[in-house]
mmCIF file as gemmi writes it, N, C-alpha and C atoms, coordinates in Angstrom:
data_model
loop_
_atom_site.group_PDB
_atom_site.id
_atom_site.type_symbol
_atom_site.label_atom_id
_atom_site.label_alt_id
_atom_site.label_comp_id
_atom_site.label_asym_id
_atom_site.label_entity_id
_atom_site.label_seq_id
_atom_site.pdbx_PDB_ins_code
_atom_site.Cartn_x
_atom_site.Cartn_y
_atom_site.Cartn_z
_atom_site.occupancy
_atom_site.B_iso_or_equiv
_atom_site.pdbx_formal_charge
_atom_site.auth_seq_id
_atom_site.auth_asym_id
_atom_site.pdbx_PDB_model_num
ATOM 1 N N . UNK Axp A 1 ? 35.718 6.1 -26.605 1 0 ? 1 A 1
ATOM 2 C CA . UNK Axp A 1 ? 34.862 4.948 -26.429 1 0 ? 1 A 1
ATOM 3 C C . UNK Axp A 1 ? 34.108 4.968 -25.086 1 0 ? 1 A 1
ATOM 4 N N . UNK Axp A 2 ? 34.741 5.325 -23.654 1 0 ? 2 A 1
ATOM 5 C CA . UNK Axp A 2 ? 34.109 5.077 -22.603 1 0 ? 2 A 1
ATOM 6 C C . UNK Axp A 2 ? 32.768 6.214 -22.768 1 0 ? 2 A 1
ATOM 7 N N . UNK Axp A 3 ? 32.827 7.49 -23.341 1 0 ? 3 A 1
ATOM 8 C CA . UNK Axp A 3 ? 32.404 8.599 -23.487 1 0 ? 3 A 1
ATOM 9 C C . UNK Axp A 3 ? 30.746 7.906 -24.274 1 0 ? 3 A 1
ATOM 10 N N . UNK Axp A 4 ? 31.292 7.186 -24.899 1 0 ? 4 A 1
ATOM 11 C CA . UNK Axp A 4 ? 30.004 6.306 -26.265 1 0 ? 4 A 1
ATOM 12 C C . UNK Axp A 4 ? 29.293 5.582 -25.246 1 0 ? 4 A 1
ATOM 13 N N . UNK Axp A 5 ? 30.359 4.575 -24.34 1 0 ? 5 A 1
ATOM 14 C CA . UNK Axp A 5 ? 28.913 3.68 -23.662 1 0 ? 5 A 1
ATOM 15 C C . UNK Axp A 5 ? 28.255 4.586 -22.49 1 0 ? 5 A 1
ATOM 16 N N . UNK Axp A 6 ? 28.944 5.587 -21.695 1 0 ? 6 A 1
ATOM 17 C CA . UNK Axp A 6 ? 28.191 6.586 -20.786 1 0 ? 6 A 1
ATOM 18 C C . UNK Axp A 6 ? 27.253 6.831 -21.597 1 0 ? 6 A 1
ATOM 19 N N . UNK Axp A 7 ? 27.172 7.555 -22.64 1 0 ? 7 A 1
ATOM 20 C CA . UNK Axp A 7 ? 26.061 7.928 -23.592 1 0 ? 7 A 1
ATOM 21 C C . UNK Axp A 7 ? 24.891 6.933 -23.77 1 0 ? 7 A 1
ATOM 22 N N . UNK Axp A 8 ? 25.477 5.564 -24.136 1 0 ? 8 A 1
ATOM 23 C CA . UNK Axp A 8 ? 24.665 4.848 -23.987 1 0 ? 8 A 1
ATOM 24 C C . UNK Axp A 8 ? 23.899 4.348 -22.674 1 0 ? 8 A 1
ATOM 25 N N . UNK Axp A 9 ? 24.076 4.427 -21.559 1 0 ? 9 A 1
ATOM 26 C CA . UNK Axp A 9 ? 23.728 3.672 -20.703 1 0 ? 9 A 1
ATOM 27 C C . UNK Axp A 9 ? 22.625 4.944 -20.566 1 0 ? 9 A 1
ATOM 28 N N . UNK Axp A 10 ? 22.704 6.164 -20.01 1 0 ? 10 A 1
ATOM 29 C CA . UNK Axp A 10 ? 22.177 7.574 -19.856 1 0 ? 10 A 1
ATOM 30 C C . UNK Axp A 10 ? 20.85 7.305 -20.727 1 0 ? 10 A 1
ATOM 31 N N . UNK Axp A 11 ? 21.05 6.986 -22.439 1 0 ? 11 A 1
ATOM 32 C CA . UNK Axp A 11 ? 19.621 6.92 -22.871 1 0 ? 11 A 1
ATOM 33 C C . UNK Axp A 11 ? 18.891 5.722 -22.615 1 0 ? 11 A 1
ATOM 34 N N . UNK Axp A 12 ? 19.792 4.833 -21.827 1 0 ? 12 A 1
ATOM 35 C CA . UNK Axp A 12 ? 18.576 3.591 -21.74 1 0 ? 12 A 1
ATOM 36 C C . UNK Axp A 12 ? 17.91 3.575 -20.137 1 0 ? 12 A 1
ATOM 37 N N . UNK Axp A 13 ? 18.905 4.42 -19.381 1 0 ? 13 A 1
ATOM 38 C CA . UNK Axp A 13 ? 18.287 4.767 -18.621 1 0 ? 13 A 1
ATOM 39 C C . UNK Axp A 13 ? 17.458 5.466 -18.414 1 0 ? 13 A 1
ATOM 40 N N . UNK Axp A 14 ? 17.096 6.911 -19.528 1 0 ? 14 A 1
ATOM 41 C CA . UNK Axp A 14 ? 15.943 7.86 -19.608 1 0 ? 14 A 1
ATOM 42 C C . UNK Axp A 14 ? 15.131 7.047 -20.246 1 0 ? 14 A 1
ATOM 43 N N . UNK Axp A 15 ? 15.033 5.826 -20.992 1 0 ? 15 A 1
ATOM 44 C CA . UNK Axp A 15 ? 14.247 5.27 -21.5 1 0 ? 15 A 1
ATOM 45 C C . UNK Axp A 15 ? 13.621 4.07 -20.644 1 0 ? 15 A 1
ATOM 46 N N . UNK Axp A 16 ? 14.438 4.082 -19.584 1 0 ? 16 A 1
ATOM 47 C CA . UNK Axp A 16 ? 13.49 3.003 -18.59 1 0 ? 16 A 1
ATOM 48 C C . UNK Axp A 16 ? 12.771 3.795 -17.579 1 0 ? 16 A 1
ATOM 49 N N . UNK Axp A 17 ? 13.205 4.857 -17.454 1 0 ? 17 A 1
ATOM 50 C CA . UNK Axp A 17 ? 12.405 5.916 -16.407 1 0 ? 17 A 1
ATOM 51 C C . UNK Axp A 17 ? 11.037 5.683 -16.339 1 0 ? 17 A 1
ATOM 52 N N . UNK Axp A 18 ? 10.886 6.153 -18.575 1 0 ? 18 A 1
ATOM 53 C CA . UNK Axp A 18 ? 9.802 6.474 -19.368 1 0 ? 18 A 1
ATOM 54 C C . UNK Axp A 18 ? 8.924 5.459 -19.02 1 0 ? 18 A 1
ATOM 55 N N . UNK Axp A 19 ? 9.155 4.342 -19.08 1 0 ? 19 A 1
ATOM 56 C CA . UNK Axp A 19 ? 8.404 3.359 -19.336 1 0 ? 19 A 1
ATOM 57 C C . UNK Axp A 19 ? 8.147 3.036 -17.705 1 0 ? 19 A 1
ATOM 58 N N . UNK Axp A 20 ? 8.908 3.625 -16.852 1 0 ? 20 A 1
ATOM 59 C CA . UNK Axp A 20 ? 7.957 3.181 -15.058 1 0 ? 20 A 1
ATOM 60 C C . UNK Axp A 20 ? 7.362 4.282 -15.224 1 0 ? 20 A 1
ATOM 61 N N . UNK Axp A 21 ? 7.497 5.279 -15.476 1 0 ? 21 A 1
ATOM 62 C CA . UNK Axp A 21 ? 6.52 6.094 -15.414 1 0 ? 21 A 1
ATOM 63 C C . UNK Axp A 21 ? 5.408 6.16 -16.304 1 0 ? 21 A 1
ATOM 64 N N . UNK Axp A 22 ? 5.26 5.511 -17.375 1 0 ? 22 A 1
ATOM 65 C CA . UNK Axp A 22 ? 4.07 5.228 -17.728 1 0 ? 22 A 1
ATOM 66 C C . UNK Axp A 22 ? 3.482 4.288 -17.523 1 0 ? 22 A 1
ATOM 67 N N . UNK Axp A 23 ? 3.92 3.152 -16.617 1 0 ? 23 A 1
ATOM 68 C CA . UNK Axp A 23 ? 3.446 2.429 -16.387 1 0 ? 23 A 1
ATOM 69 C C . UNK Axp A 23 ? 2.735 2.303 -15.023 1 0 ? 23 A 1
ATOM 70 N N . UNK Axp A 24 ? 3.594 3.107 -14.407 1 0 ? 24 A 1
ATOM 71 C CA . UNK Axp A 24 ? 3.061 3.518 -13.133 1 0 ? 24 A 1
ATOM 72 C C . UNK Axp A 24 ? 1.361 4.558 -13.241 1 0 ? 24 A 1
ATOM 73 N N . UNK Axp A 25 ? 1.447 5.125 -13.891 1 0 ? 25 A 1
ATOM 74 C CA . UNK Axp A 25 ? 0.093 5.47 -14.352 1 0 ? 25 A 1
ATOM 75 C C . UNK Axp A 25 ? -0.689 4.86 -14.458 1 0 ? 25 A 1
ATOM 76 N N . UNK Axp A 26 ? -0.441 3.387 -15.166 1 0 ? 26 A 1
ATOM 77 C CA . UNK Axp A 26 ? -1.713 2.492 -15.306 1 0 ? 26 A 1
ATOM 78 C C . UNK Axp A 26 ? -1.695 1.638 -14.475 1 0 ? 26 A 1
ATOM 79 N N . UNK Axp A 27 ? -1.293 2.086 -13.322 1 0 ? 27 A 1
ATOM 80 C CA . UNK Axp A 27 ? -1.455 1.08 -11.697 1 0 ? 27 A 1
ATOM 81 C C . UNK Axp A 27 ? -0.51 -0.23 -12.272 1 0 ? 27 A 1
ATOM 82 N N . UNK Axp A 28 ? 0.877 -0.301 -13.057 1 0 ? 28 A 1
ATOM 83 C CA . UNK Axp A 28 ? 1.691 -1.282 -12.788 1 0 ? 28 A 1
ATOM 84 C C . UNK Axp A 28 ? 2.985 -0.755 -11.911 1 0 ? 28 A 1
ATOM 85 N N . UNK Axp A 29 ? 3.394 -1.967 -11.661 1 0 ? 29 A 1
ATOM 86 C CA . UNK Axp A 29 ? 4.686 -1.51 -10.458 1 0 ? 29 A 1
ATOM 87 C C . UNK Axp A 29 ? 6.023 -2.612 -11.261 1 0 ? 29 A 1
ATOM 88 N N . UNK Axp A 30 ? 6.912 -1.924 -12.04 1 0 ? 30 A 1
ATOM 89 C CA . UNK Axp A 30 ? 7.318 -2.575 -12.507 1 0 ? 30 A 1
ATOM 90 C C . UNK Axp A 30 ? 9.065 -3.228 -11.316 1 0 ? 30 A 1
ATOM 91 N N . UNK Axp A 31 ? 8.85 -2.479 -10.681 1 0 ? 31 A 1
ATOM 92 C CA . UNK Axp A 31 ? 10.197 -2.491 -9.486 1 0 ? 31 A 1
ATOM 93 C C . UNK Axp A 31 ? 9.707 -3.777 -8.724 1 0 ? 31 A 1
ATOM 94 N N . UNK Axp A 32 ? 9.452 -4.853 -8.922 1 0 ? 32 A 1
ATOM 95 C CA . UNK Axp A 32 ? 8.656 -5.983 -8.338 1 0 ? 32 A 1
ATOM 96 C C . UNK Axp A 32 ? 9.936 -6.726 -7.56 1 0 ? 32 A 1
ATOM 97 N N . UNK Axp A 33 ? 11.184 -6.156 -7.416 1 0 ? 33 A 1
ATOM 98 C CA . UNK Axp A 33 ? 12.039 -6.605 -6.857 1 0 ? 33 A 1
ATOM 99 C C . UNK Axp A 33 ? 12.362 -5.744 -5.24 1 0 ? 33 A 1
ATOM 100 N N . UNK Axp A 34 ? 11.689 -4.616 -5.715 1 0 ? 34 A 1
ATOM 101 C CA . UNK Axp A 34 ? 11.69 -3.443 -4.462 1 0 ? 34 A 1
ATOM 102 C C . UNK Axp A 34 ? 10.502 -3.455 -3.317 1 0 ? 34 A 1
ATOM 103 N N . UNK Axp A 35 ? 9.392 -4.294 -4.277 1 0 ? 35 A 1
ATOM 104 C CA . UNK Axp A 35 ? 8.317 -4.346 -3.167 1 0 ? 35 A 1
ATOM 105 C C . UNK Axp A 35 ? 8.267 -4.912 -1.71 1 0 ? 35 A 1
ATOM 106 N N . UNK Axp A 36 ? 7.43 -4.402 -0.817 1 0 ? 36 A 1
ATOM 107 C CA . UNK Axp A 36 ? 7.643 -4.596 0.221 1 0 ? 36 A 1
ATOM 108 C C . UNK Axp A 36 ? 6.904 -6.065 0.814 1 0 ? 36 A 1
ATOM 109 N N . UNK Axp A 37 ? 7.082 -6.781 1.66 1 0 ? 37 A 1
ATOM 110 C CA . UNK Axp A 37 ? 7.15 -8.106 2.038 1 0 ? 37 A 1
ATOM 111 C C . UNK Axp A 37 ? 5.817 -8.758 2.224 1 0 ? 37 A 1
ATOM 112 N N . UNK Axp A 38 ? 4.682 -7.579 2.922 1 0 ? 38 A 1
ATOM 113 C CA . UNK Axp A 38 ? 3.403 -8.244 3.195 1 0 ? 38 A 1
ATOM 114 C C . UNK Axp A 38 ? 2.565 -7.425 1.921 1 0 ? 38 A 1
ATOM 115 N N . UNK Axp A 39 ? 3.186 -5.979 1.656 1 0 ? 39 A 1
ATOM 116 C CA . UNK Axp A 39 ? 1.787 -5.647 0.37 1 0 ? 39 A 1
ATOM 117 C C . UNK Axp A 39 ? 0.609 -4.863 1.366 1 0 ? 39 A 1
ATOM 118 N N . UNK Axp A 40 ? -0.14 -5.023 0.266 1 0 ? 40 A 1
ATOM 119 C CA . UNK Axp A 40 ? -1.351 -4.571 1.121 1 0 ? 40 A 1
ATOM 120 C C . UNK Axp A 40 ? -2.34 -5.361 0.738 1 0 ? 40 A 1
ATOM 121 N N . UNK Axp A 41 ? -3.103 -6.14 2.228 1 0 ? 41 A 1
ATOM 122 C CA . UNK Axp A 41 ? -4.275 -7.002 1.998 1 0 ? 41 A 1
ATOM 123 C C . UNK Axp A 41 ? -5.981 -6.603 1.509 1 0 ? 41 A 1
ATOM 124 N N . UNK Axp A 42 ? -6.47 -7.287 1.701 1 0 ? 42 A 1
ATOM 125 C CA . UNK Axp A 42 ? -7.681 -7.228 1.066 1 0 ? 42 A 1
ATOM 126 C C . UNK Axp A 42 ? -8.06 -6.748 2.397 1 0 ? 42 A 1
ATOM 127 N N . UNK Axp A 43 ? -7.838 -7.23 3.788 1 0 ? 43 A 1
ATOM 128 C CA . UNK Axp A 43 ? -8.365 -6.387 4.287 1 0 ? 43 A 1
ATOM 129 C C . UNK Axp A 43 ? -7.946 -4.643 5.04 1 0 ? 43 A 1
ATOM 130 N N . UNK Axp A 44 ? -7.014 -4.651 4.652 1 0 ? 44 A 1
ATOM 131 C CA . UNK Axp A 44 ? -6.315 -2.882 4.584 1 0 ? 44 A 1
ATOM 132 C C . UNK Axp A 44 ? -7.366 -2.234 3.698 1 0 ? 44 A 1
ATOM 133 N N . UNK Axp A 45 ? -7.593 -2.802 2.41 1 0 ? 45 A 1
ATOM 134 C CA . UNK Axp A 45 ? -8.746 -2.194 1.07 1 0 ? 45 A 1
ATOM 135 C C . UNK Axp A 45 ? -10.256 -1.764 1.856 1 0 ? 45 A 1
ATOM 136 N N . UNK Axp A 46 ? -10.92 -3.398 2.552 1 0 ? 46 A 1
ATOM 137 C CA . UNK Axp A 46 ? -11.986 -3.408 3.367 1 0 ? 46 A 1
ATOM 138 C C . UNK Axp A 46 ? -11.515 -2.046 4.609 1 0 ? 46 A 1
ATOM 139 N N . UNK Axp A 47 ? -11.335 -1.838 4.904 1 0 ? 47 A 1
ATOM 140 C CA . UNK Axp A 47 ? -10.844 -1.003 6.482 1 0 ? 47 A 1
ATOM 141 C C . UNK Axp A 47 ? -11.025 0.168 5.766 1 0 ? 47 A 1
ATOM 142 N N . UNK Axp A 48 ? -9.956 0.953 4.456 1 0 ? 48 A 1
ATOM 143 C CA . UNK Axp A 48 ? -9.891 2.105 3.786 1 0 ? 48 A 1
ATOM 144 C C . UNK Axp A 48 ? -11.201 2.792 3.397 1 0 ? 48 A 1
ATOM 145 N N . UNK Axp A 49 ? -12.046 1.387 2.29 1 0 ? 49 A 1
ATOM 146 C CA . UNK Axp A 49 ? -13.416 1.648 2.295 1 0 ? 49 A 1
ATOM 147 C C . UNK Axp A 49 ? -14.302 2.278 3.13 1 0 ? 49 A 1
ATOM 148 N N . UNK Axp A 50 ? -14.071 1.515 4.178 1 0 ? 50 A 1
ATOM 149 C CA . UNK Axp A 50 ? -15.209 1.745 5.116 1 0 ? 50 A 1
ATOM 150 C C . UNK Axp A 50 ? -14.919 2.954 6.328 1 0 ? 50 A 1
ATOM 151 N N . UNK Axp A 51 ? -13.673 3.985 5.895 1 0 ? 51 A 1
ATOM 152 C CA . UNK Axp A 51 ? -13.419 4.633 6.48 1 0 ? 51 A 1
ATOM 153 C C . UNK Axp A 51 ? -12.779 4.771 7.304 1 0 ? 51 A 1
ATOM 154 N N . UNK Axp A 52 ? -12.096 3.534 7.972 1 0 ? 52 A 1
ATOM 155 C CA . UNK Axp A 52 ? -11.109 3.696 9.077 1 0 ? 52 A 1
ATOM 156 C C . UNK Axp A 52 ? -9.955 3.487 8.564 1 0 ? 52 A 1
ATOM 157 N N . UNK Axp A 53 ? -9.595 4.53 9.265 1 0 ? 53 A 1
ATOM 158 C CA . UNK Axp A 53 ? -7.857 4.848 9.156 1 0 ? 53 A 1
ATOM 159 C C . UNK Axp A 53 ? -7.176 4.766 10.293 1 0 ? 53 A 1
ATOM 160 N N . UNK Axp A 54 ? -6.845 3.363 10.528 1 0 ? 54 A 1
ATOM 161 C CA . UNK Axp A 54 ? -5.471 2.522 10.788 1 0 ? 54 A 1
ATOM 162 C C . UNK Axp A 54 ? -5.364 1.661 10.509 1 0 ? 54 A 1
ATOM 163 N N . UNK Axp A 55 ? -4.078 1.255 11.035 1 0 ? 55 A 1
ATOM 164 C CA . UNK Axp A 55 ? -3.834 -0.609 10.852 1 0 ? 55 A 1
ATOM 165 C C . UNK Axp A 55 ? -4.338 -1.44 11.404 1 0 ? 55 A 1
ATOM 166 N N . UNK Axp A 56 ? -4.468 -2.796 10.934 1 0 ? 56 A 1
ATOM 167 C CA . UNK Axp A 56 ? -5.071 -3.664 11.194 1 0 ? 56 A 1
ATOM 168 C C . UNK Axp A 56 ? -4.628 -4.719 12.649 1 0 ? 56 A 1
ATOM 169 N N . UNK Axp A 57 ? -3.366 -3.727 12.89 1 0 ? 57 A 1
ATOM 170 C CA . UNK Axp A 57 ? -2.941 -4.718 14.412 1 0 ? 57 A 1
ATOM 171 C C . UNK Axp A 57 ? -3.693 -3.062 15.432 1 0 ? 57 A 1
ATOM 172 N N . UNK Axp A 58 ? -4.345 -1.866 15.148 1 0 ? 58 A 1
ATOM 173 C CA . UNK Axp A 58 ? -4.109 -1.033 15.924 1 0 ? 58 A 1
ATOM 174 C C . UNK Axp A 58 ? -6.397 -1.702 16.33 1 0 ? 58 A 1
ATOM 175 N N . UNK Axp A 59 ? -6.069 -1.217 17.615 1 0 ? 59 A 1
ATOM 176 C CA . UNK Axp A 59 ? -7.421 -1.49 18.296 1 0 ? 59 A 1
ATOM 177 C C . UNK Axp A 59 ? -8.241 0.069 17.725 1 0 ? 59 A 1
ATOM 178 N N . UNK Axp A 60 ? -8.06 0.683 17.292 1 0 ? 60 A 1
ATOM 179 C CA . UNK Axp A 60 ? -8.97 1.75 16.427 1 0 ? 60 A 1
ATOM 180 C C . UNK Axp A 60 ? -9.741 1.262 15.202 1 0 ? 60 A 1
ATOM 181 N N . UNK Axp A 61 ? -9.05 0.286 14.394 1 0 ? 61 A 1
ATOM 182 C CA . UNK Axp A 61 ? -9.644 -0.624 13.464 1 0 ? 61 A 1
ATOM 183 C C . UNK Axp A 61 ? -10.613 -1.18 13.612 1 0 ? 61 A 1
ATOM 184 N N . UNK Axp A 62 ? -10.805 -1.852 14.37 1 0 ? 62 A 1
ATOM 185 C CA . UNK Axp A 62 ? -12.268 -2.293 15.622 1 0 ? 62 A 1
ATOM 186 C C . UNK Axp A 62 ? -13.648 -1.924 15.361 1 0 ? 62 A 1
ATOM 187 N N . UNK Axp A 63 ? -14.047 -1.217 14.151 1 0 ? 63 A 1
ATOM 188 C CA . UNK Axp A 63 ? -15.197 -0.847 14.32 1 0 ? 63 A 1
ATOM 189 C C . UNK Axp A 63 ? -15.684 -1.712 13.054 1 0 ? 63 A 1
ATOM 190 N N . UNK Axp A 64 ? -17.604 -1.083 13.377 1 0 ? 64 A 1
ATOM 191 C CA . UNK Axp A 64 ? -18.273 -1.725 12.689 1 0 ? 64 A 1
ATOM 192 C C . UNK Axp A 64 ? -18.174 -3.252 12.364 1 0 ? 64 A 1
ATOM 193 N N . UNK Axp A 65 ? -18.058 -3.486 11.421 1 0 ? 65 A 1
ATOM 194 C CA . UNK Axp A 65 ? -17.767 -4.772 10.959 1 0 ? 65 A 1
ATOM 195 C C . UNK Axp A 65 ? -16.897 -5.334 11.351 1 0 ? 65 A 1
ATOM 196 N N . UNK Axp A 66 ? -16.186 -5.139 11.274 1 0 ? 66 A 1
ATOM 197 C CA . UNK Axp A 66 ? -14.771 -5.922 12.041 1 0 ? 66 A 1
ATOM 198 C C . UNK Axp A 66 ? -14.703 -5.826 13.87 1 0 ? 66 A 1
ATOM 199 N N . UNK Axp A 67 ? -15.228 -4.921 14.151 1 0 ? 67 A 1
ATOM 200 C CA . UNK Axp A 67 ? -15.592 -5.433 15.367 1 0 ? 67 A 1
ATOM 201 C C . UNK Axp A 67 ? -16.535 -6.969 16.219 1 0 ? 67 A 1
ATOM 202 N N . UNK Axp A 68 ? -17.239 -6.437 15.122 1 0 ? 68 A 1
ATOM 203 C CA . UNK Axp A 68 ? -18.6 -7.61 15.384 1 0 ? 68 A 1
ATOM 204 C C . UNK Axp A 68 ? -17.906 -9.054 14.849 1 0 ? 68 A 1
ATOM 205 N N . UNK Axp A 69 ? -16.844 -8.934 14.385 1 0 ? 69 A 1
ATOM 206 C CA . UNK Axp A 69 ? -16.033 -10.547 13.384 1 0 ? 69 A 1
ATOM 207 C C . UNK Axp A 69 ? -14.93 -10.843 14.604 1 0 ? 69 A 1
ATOM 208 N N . UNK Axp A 70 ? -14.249 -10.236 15.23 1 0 ? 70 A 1
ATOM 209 C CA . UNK Axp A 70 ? -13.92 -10.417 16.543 1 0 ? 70 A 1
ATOM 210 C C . UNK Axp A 70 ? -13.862 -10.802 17.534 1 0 ? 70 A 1
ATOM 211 N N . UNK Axp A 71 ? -15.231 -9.892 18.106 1 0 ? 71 A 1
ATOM 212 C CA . UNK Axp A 71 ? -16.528 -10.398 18.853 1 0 ? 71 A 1
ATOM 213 C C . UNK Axp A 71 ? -16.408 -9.199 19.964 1 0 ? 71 A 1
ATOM 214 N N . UNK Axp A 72 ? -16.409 -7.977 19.537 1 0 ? 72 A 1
ATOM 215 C CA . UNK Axp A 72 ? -16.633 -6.774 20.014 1 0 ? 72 A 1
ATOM 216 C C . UNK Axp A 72 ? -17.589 -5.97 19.326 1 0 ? 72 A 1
ATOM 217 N N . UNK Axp A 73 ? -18.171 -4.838 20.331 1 0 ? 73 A 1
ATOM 218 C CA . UNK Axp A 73 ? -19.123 -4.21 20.214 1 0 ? 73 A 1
ATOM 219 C C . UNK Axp A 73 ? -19.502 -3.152 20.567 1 0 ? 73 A 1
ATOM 220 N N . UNK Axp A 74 ? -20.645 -2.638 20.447 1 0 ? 74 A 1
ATOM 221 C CA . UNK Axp A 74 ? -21.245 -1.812 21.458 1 0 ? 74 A 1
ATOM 222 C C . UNK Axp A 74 ? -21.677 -2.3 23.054 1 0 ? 74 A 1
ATOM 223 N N . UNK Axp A 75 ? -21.088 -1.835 23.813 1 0 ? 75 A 1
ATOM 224 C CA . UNK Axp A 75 ? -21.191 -2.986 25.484 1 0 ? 75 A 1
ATOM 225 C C . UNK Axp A 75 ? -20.812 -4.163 25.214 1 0 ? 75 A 1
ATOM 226 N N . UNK Axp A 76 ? -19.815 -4.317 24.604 1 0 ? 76 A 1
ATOM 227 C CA . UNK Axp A 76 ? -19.35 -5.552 24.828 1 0 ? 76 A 1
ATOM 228 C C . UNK Axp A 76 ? -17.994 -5.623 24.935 1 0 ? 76 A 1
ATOM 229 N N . UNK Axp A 77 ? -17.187 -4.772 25.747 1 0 ? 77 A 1
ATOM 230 C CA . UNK Axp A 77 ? -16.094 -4.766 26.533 1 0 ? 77 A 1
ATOM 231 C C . UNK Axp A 77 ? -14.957 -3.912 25.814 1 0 ? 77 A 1
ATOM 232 N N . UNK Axp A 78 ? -15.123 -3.119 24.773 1 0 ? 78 A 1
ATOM 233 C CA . UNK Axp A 78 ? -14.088 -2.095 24.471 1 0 ? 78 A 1
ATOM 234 C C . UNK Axp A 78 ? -14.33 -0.968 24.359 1 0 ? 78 A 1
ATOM 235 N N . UNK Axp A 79 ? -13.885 -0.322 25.332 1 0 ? 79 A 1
ATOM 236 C CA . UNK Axp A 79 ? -13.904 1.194 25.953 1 0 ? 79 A 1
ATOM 237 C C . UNK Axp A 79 ? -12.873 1.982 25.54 1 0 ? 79 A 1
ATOM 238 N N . UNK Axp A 80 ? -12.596 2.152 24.21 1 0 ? 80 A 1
ATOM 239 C CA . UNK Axp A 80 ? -11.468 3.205 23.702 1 0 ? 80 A 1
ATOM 240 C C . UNK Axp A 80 ? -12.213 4.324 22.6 1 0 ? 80 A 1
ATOM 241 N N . UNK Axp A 81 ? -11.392 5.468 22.848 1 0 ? 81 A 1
ATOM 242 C CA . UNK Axp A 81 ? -12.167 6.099 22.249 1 0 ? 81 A 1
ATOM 243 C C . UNK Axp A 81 ? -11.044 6.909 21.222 1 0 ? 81 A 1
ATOM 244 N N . UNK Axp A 82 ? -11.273 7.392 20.014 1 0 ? 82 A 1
ATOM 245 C CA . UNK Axp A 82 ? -10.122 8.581 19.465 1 0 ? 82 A 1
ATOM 246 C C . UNK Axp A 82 ? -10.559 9.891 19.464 1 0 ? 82 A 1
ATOM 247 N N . UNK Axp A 83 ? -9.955 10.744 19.763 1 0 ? 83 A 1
ATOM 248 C CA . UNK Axp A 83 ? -10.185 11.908 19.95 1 0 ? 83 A 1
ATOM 249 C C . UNK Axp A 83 ? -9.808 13.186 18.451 1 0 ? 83 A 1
């Protein structure tokens, strides 16, 4: 008997695999208990778009658009550069 429900648990577990993994394909996340606390915002998406790569607390983020929403600029007081 214990041999029957191991058996059983094994195919419902290859059968839930199946189904995150196909679901994960179509951009669902079915582990909605594992996710992480903040996510990712709309503006992480805006930042990615537009080409910059960092975070949104790092002063490299700073450009273009989001600089100017700030109230930084070109000559207007941030002198960092990435190399």
């Amino acid at each position: 008997m214990p041999e029957l429900i191991q058996t059983l648990k094994s195919m419902q577990k290859v059968e839930n695999d199946k189904r995150k993994f196909l679901a994960g394909i179509q951009g669902v996340n079915l582990d909605e208990d594992k996710q992480e606390e903040g996510g990712t915002t709309f503006e992480d998406v805006r930042r990615r778009a537009m080409g910059v790569n960092a975070e949104g607390n790092d002063v490299v983020s700073l450009q273009g658009e989001f600089a100017e929403h700030s109230g930084f600029g070109i000559g207007m007081g941030l002198g960092y550069e990435t190399r």
